[in-house]
C-alpha positions as CSV (number, residue, x, y, z in Angstrom):
1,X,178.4,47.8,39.4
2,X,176.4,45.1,42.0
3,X,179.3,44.5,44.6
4,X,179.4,41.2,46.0
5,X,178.2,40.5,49.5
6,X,181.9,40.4,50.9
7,X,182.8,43.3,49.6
8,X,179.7,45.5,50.2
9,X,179.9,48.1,53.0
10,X,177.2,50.1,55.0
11,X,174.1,49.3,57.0
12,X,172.6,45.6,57.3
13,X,169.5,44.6,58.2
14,X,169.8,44.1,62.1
15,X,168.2,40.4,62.5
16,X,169.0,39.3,65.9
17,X,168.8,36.1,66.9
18,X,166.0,35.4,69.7
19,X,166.4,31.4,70.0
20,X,167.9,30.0,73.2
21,X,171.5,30.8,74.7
22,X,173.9,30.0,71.9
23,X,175.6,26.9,73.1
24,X,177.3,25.3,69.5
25,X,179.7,27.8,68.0
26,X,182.4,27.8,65.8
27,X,185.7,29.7,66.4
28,X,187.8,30.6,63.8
29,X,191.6,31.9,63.8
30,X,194.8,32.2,61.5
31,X,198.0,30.8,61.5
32,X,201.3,32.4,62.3
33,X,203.4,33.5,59.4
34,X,206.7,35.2,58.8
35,X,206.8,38.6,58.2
36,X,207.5,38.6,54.7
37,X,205.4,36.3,54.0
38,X,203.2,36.8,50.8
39,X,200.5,34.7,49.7
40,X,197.7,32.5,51.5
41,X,197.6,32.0,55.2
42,X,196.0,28.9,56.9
43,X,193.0,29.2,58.7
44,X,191.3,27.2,61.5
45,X,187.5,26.3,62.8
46,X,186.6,24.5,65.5
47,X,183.2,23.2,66.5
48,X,182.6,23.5,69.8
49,X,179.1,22.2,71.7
50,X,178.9,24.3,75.0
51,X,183.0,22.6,76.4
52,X,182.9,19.9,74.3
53,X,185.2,19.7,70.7
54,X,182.9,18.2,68.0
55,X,184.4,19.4,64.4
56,X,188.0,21.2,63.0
57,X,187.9,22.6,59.9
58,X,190.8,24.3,57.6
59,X,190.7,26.8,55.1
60,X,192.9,29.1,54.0
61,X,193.2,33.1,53.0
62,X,195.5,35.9,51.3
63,X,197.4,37.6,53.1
64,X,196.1,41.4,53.4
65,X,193.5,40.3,51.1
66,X,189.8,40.6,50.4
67,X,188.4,37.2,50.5
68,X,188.0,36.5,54.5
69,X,184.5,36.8,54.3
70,X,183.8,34.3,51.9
71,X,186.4,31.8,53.4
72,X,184.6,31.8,56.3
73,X,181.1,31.5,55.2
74,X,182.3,28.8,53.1
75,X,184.0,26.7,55.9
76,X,180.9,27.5,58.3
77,X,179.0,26.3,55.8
78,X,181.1,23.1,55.6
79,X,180.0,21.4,59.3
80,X,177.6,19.2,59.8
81,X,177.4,20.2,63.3
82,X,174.2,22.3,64.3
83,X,176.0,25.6,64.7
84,X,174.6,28.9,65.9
85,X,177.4,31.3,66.5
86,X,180.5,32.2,64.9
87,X,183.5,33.2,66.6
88,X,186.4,35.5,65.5
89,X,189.8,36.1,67.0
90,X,189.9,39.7,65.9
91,X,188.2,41.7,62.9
92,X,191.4,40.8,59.8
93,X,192.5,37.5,59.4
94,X,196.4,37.3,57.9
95,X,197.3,40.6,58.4
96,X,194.5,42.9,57.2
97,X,192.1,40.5,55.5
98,X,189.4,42.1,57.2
99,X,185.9,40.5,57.7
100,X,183.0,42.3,56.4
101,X,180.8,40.6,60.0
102,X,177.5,41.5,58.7
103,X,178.4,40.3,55.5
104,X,179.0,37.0,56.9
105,X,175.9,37.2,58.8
106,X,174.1,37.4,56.8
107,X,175.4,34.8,53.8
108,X,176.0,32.4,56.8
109,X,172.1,32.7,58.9
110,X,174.5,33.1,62.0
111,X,175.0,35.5,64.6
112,X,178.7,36.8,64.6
113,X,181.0,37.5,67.5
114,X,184.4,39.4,67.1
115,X,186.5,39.1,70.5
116,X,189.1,40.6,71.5
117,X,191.4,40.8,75.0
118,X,191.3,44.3,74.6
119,X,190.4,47.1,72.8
120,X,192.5,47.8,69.3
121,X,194.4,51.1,68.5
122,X,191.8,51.8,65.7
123,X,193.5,55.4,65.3
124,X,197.1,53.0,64.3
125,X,195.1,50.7,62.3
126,X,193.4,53.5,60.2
127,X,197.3,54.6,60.0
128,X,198.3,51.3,58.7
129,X,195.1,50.0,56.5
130,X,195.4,53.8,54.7
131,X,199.0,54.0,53.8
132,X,200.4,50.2,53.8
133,X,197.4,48.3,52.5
134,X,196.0,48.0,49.1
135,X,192.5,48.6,49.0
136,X,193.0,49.9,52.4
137,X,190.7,52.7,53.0
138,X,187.8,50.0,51.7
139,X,188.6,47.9,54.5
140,X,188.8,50.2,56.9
141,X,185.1,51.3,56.2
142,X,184.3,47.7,56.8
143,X,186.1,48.0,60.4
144,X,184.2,51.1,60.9
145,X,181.2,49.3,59.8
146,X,181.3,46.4,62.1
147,X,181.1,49.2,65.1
148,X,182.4,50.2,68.1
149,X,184.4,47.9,70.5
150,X,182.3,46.8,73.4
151,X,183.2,45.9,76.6
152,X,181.3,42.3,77.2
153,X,182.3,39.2,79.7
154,X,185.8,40.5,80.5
155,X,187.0,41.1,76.5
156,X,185.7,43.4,74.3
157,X,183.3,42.5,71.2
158,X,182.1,43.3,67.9
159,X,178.9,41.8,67.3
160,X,176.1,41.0,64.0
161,X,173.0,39.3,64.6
162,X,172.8,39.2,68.4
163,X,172.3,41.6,71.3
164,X,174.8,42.3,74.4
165,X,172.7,40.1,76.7
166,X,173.4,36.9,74.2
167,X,177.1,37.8,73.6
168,X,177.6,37.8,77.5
169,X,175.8,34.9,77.9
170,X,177.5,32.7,75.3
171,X,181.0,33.8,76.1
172,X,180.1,32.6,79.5
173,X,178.6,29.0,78.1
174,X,181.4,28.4,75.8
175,X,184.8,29.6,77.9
176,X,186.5,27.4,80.5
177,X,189.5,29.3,81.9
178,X,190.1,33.2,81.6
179,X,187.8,35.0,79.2
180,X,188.8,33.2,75.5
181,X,186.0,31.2,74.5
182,X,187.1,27.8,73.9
183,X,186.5,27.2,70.0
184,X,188.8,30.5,69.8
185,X,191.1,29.3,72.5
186,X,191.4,26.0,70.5
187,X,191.5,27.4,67.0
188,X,194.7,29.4,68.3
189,X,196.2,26.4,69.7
190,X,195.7,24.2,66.4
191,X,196.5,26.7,64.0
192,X,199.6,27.7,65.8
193,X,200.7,23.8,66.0
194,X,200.1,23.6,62.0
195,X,202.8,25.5,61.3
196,X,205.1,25.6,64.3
197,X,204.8,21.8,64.8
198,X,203.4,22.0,68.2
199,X,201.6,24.4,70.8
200,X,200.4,24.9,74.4
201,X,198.0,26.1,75.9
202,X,197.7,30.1,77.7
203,X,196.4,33.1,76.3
204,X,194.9,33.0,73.1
């Protein structure tokens, strides 16, 4: 049976992205939700140009689902703003609906960037998506697919369709304070406020 792109695991063709330093990005994070909570999740985009908010978008996923991927690609797809990166607070969104990056990548034309203050406990979340998580051992070969965690620009990154040179170089264009760009920094912010009626700024 044909998987669908979202769900398909394994190698991707690795098209890197040669234009100039990626300046417009879109960051993308979820929304706080009680522990118990079953069901969909919101999630939050914003456009950024270099430091500059252009564009927030809203979608929403499953929590510990499957359909992250598509989600995404649809609200990237959504923006009328000329975007060339995308930007992801972490590999799962709600809980462990994890992105298939090269997936996305591919479906979307645009190079994308997973960042993270540091590097996960991928022996616990192996631990967790295996015995916790339906469909679990699925999505953790689309963790191990997405690669290695890489040190890059004081935070650690996952990366499809660009190089370590690029990532560096548009984490440095698009962050402000500490090492967060600011489409993820303001995603967080946003998302958090949607359901908590408020936030501040800080660590992302």
């Amino acid at each position: 049976m044909k998987r669908r792109p979202e769900e398909a695991v394994g190698h991707w063709p690795a098209t890197l992205y040669t234009g100039r330093v990626l300046s417009c990005a879109i960051g993308f994070d979820d929304a706080p939700f009680k522990r118990a909570h079953r069901g969909n999740v919101a999630v939050v985009g914003t456009v950024y140009a270099r430091r500059t908010l252009h564009a927030v978008l809203r979608g929403q996923v499953r929590r510990d689902g499957q359909n992250s991927t598509a989600e995404l690609a649809r609200l990237a797809g959504q923006t009328t703003q000329p975007v060339q990166l995308i930007l992801l607070q972490g590999i799962a969104l709600a809980g462990f609906n994890v992105v298939n990056i090269h997936a996305l990548h591919v479906q979307t034309g645009l190079p994308v960037l997973v960042v993270a203050r540091r590097a996960p406990d991928l022996d616990r979340m192996r631990a967790a998506l295996l015995t916790q998580v339906p469909g679990g051992a699925r999505k953790w070969r689309l963790v191990q697919a997405a690669g290695p965690m890489e040190p890059c620009g004081g935070v650690f990154v996952q990366r499809a369709g660009l190089s370590p040179q690029q990532a560096q170089a548009a984490l440095a264009t698009l962050t402000v304070t500490g090492h967060i760009p600011e489409p993820l920094r303001a995603a967080h912010l946003v998302a958090r406020a949607l359901v908590q009626g408020h936030s501040r700024g800080g660590r992302a």
